[in-house]
NUVEXLO-539385 format. One record per residue (C-alpha): residue number from 1; residue in three letters; x, y, z negated. Coordinates in nm, 4 decimals. Layout:
BEGIN
   resi   resn       east      north         up
    NUM    ALA          X          Y          Z
...
END
This chain:
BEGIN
   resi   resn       east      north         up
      1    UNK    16.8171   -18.9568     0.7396
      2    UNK    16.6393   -18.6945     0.6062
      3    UNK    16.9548   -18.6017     0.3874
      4    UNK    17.1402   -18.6124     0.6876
      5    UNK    16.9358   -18.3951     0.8751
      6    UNK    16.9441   -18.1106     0.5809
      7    UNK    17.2728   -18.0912     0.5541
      8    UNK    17.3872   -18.0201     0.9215
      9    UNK    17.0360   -17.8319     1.0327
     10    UNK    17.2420   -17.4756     0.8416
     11    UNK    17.5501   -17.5596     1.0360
     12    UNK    17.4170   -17.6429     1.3515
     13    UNK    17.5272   -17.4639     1.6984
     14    UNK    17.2837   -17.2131     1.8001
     15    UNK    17.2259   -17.4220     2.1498
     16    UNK    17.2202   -17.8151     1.9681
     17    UNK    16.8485   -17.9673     1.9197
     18    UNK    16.6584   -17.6411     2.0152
     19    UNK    16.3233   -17.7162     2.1733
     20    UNK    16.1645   -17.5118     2.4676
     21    UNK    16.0583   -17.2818     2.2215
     22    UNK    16.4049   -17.2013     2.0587
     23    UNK    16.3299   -17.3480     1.7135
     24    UNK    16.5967   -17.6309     1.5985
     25    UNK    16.4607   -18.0337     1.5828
     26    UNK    16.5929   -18.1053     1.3111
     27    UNK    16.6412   -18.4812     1.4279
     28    UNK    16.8134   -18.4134     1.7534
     29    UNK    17.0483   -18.2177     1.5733
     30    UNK    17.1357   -18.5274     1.3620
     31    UNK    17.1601   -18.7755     1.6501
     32    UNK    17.3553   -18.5043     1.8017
     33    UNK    17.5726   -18.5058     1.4908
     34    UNK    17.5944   -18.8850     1.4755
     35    UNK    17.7145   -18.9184     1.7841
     36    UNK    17.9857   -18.6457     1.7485
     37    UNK    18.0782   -18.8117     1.4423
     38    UNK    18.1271   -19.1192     1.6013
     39    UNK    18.3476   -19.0181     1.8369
     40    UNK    18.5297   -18.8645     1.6080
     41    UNK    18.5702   -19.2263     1.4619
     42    UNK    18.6583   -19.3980     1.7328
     43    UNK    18.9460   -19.1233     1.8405
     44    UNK    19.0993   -19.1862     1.4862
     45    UNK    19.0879   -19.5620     1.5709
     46    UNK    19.2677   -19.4952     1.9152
     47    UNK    19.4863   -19.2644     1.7462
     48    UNK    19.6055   -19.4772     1.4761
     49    UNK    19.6574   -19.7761     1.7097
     50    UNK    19.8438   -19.5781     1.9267
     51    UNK    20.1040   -19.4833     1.6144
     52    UNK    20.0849   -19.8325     1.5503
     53    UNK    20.1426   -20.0027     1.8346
     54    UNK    20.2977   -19.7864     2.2200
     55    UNK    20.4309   -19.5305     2.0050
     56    UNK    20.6189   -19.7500     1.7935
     57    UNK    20.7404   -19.9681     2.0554
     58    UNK    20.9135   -19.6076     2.2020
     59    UNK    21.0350   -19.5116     1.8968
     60    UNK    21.2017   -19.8467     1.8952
     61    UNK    21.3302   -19.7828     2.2069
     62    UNK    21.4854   -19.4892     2.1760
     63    UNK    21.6992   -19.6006     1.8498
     64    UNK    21.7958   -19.8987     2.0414
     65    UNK    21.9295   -19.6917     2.3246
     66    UNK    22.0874   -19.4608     2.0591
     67    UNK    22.2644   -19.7545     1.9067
     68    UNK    22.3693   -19.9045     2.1958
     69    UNK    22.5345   -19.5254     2.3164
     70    UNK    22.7405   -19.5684     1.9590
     71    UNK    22.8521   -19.8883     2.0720
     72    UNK    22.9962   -19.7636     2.4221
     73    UNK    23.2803   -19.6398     2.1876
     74    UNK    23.3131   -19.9024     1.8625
     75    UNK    23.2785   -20.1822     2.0248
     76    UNK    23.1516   -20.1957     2.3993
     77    UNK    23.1749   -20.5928     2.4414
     78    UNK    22.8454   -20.5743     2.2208
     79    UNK    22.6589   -20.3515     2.4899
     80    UNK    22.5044   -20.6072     2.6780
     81    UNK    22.3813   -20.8069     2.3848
     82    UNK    22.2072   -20.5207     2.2693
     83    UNK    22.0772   -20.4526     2.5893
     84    UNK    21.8968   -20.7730     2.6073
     85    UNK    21.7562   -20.7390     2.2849
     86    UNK    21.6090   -20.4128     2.3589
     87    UNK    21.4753   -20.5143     2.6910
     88    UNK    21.2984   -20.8190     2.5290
     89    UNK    21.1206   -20.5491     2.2631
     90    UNK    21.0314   -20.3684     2.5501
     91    UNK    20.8471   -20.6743     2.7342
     92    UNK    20.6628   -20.7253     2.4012
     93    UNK    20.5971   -20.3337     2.4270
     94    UNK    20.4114   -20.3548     2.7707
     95    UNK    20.2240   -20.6532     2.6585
     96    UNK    20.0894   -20.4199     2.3685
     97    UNK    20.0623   -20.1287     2.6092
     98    UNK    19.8145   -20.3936     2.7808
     99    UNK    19.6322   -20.5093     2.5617
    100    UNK    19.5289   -20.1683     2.4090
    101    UNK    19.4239   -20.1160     2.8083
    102    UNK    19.2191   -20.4222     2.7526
    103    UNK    19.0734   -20.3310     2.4094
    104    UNK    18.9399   -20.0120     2.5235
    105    UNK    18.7097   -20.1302     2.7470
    106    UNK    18.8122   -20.5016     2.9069
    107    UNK    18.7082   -20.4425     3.2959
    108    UNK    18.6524   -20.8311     3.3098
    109    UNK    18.3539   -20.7782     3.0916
    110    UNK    18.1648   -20.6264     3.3992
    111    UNK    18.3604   -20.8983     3.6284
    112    UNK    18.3510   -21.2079     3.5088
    113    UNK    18.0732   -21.1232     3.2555
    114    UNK    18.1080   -21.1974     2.8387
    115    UNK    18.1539   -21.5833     2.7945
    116    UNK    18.4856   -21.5679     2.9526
    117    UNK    18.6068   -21.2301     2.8804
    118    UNK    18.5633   -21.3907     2.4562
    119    UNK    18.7103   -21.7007     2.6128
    120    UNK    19.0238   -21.5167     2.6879
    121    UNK    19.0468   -21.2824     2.4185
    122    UNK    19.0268   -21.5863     2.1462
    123    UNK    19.2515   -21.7269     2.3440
    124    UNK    19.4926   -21.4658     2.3302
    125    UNK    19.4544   -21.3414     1.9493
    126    UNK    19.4666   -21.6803     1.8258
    127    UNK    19.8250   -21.7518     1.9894
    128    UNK    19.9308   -21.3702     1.8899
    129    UNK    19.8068   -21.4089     1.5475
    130    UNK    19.7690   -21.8179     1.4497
    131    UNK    19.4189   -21.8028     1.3621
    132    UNK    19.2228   -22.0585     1.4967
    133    UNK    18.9142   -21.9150     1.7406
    134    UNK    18.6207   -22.1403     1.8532
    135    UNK    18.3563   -21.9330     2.0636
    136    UNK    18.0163   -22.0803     2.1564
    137    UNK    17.8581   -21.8893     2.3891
    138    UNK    17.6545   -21.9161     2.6692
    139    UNK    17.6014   -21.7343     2.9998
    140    UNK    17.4036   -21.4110     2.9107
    141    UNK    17.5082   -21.1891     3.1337
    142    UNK    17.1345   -21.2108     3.2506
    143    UNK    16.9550   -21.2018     2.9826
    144    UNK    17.1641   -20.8822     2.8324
    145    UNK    17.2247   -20.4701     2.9219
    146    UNK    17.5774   -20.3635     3.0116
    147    UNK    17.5688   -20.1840     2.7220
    148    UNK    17.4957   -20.4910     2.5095
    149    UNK    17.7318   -20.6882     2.6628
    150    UNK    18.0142   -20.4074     2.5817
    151    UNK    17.8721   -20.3705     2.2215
    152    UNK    17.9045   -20.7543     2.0985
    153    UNK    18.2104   -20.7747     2.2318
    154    UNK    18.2988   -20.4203     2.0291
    155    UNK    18.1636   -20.5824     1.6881
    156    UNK    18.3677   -20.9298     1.7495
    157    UNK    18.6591   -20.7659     1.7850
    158    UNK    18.6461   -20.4937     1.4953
    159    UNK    18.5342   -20.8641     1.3171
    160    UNK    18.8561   -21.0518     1.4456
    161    UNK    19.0757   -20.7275     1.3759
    162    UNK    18.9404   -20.7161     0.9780
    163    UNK    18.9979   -21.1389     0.9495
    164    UNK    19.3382   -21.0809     1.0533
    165    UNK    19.4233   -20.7231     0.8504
    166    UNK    19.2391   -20.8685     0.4875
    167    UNK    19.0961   -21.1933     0.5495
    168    UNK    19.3890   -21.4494     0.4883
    169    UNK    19.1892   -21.6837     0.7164
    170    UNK    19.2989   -22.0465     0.9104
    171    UNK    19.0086   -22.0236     1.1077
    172    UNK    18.7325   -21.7948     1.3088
    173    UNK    18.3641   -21.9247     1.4416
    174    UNK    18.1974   -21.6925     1.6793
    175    UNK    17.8514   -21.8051     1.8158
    176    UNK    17.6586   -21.5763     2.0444
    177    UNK    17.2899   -21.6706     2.1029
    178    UNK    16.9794   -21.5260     2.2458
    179    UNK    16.6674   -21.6226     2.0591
    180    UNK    16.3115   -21.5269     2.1640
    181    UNK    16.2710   -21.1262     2.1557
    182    UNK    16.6810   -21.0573     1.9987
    183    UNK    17.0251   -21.1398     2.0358
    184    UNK    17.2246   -21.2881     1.7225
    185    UNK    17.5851   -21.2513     1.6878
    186    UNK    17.7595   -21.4337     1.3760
    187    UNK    18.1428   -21.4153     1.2975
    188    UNK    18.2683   -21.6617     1.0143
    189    UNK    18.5971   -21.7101     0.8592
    190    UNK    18.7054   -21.9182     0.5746
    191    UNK    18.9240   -21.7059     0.4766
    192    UNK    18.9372   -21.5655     0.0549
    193    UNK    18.6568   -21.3411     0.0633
    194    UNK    18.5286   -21.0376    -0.1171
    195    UNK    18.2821   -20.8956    -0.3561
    196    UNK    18.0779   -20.6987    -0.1559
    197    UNK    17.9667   -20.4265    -0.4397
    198    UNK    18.3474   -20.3791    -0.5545
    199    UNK    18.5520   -20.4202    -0.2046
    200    UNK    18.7124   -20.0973    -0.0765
    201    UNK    18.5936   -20.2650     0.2838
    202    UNK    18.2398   -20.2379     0.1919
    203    UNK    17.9991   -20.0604     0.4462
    204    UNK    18.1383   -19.7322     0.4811
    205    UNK    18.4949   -19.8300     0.5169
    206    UNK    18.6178   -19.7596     0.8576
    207    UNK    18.6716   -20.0955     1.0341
    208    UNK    18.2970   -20.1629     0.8927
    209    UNK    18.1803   -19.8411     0.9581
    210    UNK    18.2726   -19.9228     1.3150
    211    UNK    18.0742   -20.1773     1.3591
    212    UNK    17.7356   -20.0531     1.1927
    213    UNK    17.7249   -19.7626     1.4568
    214    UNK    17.8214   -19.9905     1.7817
    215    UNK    17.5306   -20.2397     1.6448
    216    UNK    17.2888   -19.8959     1.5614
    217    UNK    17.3773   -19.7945     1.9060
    218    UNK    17.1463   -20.0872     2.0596
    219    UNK    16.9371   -20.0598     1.7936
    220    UNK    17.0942   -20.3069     1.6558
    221    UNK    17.1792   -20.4107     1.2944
    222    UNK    17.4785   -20.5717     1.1047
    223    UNK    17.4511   -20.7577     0.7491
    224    UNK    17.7422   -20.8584     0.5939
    225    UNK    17.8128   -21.2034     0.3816
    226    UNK    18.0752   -21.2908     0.1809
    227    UNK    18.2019   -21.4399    -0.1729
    228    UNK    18.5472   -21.4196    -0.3591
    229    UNK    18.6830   -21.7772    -0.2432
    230    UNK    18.4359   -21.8646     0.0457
    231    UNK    18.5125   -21.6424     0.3458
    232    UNK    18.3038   -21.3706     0.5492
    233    UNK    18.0542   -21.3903     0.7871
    234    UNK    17.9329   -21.0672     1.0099
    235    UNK    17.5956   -21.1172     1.1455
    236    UNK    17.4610   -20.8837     1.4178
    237    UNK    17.0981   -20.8867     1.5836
    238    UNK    16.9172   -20.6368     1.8161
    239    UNK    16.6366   -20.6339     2.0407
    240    UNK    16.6926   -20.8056     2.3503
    241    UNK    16.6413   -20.5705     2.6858
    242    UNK    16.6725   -20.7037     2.9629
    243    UNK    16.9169   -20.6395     3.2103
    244    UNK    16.7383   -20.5963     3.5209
END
């Protein structure tokens, strides 16, 4: 921190962390730069998904309808074939288009509450992606912030997201539980692992990175596990506060 707080106190705006008195706090500023730098983060995330996912879909698209415009003149029996085809990659399009809705911030969190909302969203990755997902968790909707809520269901995605991207996995374990004074999140796969002091996905990396500053955002905290040839687990715990 303190590092932190050196290095952006000579570059800070004049009107960021000034006290009544007009003298810079030197630890405002660094929240204030944390939290800037987060969001810088999470707009690369959005960004790159976007490329990855709508935008590609319309760049798709518009070849397709390209192509089939060529055909009108070679060979205009093919037209409707090629038609079909396109409007099936658009279908698949929307359905992306949708689910990046959902990822951003699932409104069924707030309506039917974070037991189901996982439910679903297991559901759905492991028929989109093959993975087996079992979820254990139990009705803490109660017991758990808003914020909270939105925050373990941040970190078990970015989780699910990195099994399927690196983790050559058959199968995912997500438990939720809320012990005495803090909430525990685990994520396990069996997939092949990773030495944590030589991995390019090592804290730091952006998927990770991700999910250290959601968990620091409760004051929360994540510890990674994982071996070359026995899978990865993501643990997350944080003080409970209760939701009333």
């Amino acid at each position: 921190m303190n590092s932190l707080i050196s290095a952006i106190s000579s570059v800070s705006p004049p009107d960021v962390g000034r006290n009544s008195s007009g003298d810079v706090d030197p630890l405002e500023v660094a929240i204030a730069a944390r939290t800037l730098q987060g969001q810088g983060a999470e707009r690369s995330r959005l960004a790159r998904e976007v490329h990855d996912g709508p935008a590609q879909f319309l760049a798709n698209a518009i070849m397709g309808l390209e192509y089939c415009e060529s055909l009108t003149e070679r060979r205009p029996e093919s037209v409707p074939t090629e038609l079909q085809r396109l409007k099936a990659g658009l279908v698949d399009g929307l359905d992306e288009v949708r689910r990046f809705i959902f990822d951003l911030r699932p409104a069924s969190l707030e309506y039917d509450g974070l037991r189901i909302t996982l439910e679903r969203y297991a559901a759905d990755f492991q028929d989109r992606v093959g993975i087996t997902v079992a979820v254990n968790c139990p009705d803490v909707d109660s017991i758990i912030t808003s914020e909270q809520r939105f925050v373990i269901f941040r970190v078990i995605q970015e989780a699910m997201q990195n099994c399927r991207k690196h983790a050559v996995a058959s199968k995912l374990d997500i438990v939720v539980e809320m012990l005495s004074d803090q909430g525990a999140v685990s994520i396990t796969d069996n997939g092949k692992g990773f030495d944590l002091d030589r991995s390019p996905y090592r804290p730091g990396h952006y998927g990770l990175q991700g999910m250290y500053e959601w968990a620091e955002s409760v004051q929360g905290r994540i510890v990674l596990f994982s071996e070359p040839g026995y899978g990865t687990e993501v643990r997350m715990r944080f003080p409970i506060t209760s939701a009333s």
